[in-house]
N, C-alpha and C positions, 0 to 999 in steps of 0.2 A: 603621527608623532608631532606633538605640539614645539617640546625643547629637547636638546641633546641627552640623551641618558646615558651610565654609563660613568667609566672613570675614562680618561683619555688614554688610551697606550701610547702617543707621541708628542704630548703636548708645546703647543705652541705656536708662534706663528707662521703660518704654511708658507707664506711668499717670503718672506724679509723682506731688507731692505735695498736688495742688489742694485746696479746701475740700470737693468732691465726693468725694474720695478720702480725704480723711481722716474724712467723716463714716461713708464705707461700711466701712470697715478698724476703724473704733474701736466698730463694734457685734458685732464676734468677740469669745468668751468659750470655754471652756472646753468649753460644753455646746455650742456652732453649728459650733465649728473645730476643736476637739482632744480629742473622746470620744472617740476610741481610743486615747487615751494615758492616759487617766483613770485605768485600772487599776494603772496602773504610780506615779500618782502618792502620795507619803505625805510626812507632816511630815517636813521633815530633811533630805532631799534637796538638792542644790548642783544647779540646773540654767542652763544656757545657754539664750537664747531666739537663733534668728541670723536675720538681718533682721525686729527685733520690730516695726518702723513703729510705729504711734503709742501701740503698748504698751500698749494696751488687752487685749488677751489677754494679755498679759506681766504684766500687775497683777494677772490672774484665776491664772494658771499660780501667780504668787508667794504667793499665797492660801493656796492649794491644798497647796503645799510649804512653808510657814511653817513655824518659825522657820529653814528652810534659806536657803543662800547662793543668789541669782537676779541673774542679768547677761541685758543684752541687748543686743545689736549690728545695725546697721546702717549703712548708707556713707551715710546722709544725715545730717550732722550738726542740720542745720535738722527734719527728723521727730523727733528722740531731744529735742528739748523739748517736743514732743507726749506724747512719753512719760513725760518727767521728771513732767509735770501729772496724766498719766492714773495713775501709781502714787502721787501722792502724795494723791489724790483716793479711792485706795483706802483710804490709807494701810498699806502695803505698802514694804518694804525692797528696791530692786532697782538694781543699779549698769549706769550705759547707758556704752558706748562707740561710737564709730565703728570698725570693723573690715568688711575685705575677705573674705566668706564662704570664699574659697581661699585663705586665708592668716591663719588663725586666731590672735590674738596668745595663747594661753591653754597650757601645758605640758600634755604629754600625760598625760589620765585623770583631769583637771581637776574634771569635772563625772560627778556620777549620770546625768542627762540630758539630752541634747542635742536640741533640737526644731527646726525649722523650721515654717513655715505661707506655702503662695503662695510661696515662694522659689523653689524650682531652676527654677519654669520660666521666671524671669528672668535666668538667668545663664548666662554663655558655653560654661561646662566646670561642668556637674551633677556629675559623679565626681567631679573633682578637688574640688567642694564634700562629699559626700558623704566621701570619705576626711579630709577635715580634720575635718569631724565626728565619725566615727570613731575618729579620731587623740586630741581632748581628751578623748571619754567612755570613765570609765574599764570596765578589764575585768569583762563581768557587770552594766552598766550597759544607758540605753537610746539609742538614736536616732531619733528619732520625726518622719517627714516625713508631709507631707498635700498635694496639690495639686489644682489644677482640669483638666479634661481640655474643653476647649473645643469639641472635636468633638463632643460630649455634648450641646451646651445647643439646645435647643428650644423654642418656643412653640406655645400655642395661644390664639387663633386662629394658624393661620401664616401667617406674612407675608413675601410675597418682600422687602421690604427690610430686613428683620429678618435672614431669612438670607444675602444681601447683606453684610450690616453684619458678622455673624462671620467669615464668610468675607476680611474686610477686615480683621477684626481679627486672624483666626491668623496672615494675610500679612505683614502692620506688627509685631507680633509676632515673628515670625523672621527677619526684615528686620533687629530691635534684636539677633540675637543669643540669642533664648529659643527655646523650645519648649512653644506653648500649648498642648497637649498631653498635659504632662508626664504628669498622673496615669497616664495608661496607659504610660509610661516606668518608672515610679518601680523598680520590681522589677528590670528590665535593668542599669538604671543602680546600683542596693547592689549588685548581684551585682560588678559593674565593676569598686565603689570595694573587694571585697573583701569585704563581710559574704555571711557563708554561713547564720547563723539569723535567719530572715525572716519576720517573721508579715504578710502584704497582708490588706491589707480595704478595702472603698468604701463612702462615702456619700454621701449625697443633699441638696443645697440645693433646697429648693423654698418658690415662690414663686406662693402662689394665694388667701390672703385679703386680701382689698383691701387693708387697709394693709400688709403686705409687698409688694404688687404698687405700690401709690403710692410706697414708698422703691426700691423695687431699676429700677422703669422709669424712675423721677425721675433717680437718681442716675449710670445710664447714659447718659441722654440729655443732660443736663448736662454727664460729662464726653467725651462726644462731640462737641460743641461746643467743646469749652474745651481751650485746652492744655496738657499738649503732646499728646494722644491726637489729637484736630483736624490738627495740624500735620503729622503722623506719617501719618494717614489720609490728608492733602491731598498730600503725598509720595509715598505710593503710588498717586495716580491718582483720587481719591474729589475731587468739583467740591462748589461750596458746594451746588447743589441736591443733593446727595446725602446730604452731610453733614447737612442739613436734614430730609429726608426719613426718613431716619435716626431721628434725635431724636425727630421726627414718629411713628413709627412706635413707639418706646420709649415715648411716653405713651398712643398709641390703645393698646395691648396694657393696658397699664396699669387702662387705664380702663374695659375688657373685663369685663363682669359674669361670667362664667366664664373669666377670664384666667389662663392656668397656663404656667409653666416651671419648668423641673430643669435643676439643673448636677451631672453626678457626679465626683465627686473620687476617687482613689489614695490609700491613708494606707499607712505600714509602720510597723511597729515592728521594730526590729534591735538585734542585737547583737551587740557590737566583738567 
């Protein structure tokens, strides 16, 4: 399956914007989320960031391309104050909007580069985001998407509620309308929206010195408790002891003196 099919039975977005999610999103930078665009980046550049969440990587990306123009957008007007704090904390120039990632408010070939990070696999029609991406950066420019491929992510020790727990989440997940998946998507889908120069590559989040293991099991297990990712799992069928269990299970891993997981991600770079 190339894109999501299908009407969503819960649509919307699976994580929010909780305290849990906004600490785990605002520790992306340039070097953990978007080294394969690195290369492409230089002073000068105009680039678009689209669903920047709390702009914590959008203040690093604006860094990076200073003294260039940098926007970012996202449909939660309540995150892009997260963002407004996290650039201005760099101090870094960057203008936030709310905008509909298929429906880009910007003229076409707008921007040098156009990025995404975790986006398409939240939204209903990936192409038709992909071609509006497209669409603003101009020709000779770049489009630079990254995603998590959730099939991928593994523990050790392993723990049946742990794989439980993903299995529940790629469900609830497609249930809103995405595709947890995506990184292994990402290629089908440029092809779809129309780019023919394509460069895929994958990387690897891993998670095995204690304190990455104390924030990334913390912060799961929190917001798997907490709503709306809770509310979402308890929809599809998930009882309090499981959700508990769960959580449970996100800190015994944690706390695991040889505790390890990988998540691998999809990156492209394209051009219009």
């Amino acid at each position: 399956m190339s894109t999501p099919t299908g009407t969503p039975t819960d649509p919307g977005y699976v994580h929010g914007h909780d305290g849990a999610v906004r600490r785990s999103h605002g520790r992306r930078t340039v070097a953990n989320s978007a080294a394969h665009l690195r290369p492409r980046l230089a002073p000068g550049l105009s680039l678009l960031d689209v669903g920047c969440g709390v702009g914590t990587l959008t203040a690093d990306l604006a860094a990076h391309v200073a003294p260039g123009r940098v926007v970012g957008v996202d449909s939660s007007a309540e995150v892009l104050r997260a963002a407004r704090a996290a650039a201005d904390a760099r101090g870094v120039r960057v203008e936030l909007a709310v905008a509909d990632a298929h429906a880009l408010p910007f003229a076409d070939g707008e921007f040098d580069v156009v990025h995404a990070h975790q986006v398409l696999q939240h939204l209903p029609d990936p192409v038709a985001a992909l071609r509006e991406m497209r669409r603003v950066c101009r020709p000779g420019g770049t489009v630079a998407v990254r995603d998590a491929d959730y099939a991928t992510v593994d523990w050790y020790p392993r723990s049946p509620a742990l794989l439980d727990w993903r299995e529940r989440y790629r469900a609830v997940a497609r249930a809103a309308g995405g595709e947890p998946d995506a990184g292994a998507h990402l290629l089908a889908w440029a092809r779809a929206a129309g780019f023919t120069e394509v460069v895929p590559s994958a990387s690897v989040w891993l998670f095995a010195a204690e304190e990455d293991r104390a924030w990334w099991g913390g912060t799961w297990a929190e917001r798997t408790l907490s709503a709306p990712l809770a509310d979402r799992l308890r929809r599809g069928g998930c009882d309090e002891e499981g959700l508990a269990a769960a959580a449970r299970a996100w800190r015994d891993w944690a706390a695991a003196r040889d505790g390890w997981t990988t998540m691998v991600h999809g990156e492209l770079l394209c051009r219009p």
